[in-house]
C-alpha positions in Angstrom: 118.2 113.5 16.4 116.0 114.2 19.4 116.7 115.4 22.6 115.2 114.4 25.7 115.3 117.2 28.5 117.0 116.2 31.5 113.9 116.7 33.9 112.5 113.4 32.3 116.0 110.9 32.7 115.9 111.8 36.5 114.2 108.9 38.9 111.4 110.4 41.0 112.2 108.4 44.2 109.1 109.1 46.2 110.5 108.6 49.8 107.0 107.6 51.7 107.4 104.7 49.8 110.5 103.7 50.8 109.5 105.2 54.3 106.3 102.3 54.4 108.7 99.6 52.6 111.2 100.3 55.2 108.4 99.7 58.4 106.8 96.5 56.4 110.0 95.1 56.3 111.6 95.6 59.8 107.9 94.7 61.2 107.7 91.3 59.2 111.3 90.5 60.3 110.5 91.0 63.8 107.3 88.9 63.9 108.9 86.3 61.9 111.8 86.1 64.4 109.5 86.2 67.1 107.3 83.6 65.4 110.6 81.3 65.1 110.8 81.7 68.9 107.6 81.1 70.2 105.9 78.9 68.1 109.1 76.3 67.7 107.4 74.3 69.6 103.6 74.6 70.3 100.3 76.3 68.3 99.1 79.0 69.8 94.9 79.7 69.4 94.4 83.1 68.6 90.5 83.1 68.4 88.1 81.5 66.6 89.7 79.8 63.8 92.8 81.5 63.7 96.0 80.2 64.8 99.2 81.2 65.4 101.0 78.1 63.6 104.8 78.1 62.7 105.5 76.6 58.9 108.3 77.3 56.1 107.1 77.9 52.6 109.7 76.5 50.0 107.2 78.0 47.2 105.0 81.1 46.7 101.9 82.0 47.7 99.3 79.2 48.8 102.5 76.7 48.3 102.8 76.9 44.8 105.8 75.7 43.1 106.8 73.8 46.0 110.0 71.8 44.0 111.6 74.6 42.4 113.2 76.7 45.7 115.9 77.8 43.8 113.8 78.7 40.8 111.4 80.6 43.0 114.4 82.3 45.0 115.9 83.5 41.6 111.9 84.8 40.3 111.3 86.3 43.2 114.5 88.4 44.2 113.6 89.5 40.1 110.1 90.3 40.8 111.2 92.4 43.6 113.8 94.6 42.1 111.3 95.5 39.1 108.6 96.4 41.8 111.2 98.9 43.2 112.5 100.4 40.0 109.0 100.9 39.3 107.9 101.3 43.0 109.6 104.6 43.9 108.9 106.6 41.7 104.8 106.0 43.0 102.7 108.6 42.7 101.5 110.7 45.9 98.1 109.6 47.7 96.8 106.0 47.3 100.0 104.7 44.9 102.3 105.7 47.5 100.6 103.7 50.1 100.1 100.6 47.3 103.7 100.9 46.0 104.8 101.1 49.9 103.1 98.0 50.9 103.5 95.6 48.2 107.9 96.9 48.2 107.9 96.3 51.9 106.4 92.8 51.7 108.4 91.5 48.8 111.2 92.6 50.6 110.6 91.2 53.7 109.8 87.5 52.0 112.9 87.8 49.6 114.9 88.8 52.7 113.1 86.2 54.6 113.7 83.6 51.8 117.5 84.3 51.4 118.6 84.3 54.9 117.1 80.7 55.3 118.7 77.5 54.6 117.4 75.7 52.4 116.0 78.8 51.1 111.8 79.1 52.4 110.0 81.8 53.7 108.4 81.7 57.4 105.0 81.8 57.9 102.6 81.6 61.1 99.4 83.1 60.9 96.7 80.3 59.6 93.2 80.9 59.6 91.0 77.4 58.7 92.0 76.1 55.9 93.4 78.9 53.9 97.0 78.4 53.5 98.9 79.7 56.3 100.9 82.8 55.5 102.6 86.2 57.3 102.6 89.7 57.4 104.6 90.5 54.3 101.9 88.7 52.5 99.3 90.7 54.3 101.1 93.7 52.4 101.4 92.5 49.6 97.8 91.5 49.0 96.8 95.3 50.9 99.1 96.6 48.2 97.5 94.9 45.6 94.4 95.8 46.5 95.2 100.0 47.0 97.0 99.9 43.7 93.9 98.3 41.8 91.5 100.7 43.4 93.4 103.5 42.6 93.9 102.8 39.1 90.3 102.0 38.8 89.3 105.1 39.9 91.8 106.9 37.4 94.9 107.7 39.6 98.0 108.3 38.0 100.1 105.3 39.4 103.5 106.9 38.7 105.1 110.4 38.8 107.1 110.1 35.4 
């Protein structure tokens, strides 16, 4: 039989991350709320060929999956609870900031996504023809991004 010392069962919660998720989260509510508001009823030309445009996204990102709300509800709220399990227990440096990010903006868009009926996730900010989107997706891509880099340059990702 072997033993597993008790230092390795404990969870590492690494609270910058948590810290960062929390300020993506409340942020991206905010501007969403506001975004509701303000552009119920008009565009609003931010400069050059970005817009501040309200639409509701029934799918994931770029509209994918449009038909299948409830299927992308159930995904993503699934999706989002690995990333934390795995998220916070990041390790310090760049993975804190990655594993920060990308928590925060799942968060915010499964938070987003379950408070709406039917269930979609807001977004406003469009730029040409890229698909419009929001600032939890902003994070999520950053925190794709910082996680990538950081593995690519040999981080350790976790503190287990």
């Amino acid at each position: 039989m072997r033993f597993v010392s008790r230092q390795r069962l404990r969870l590492h919660v690494n609270p910058t991350v948590v810290a960062i998720a929390l300020v993506v989260t409340a942020v991206d509510a905010l501007t969403k709320a506001w975004a509701r508001s303000a552009l119920a009823t008009k565009d609003l030309h931010v400069i050059g060929a970005m817009w501040l445009r309200l639409q509701y996204n029934s799918g994931i990102s770029f509209s994918l999956n449009r038909s299948g709300p409830l299927g992308t509800t159930i995904a993503t709220v699934i999706i989002s609870v690995v990333v934390v399990v795995i998220g916070v227990n990041a390790s310090r440096g760049a993975p804190t900031v990655g594993f920060g990010l990308l928590l925060g903006g799942g968060v915010a868009n499964v938070i987003d996504r379950l408070s709406a009926s039917p269930h979609q996730v807001t977004d406003f900010i469009a730029l040409g023809s890229f698909p419009v989107f929001n600032l939890a997706d902003i994070s999520i891509s950053a925190g794709f991004v910082v996680l990538i880099v950081a593995a690519l340059q040999g981080s350790k990702l976790l503190a287990l």
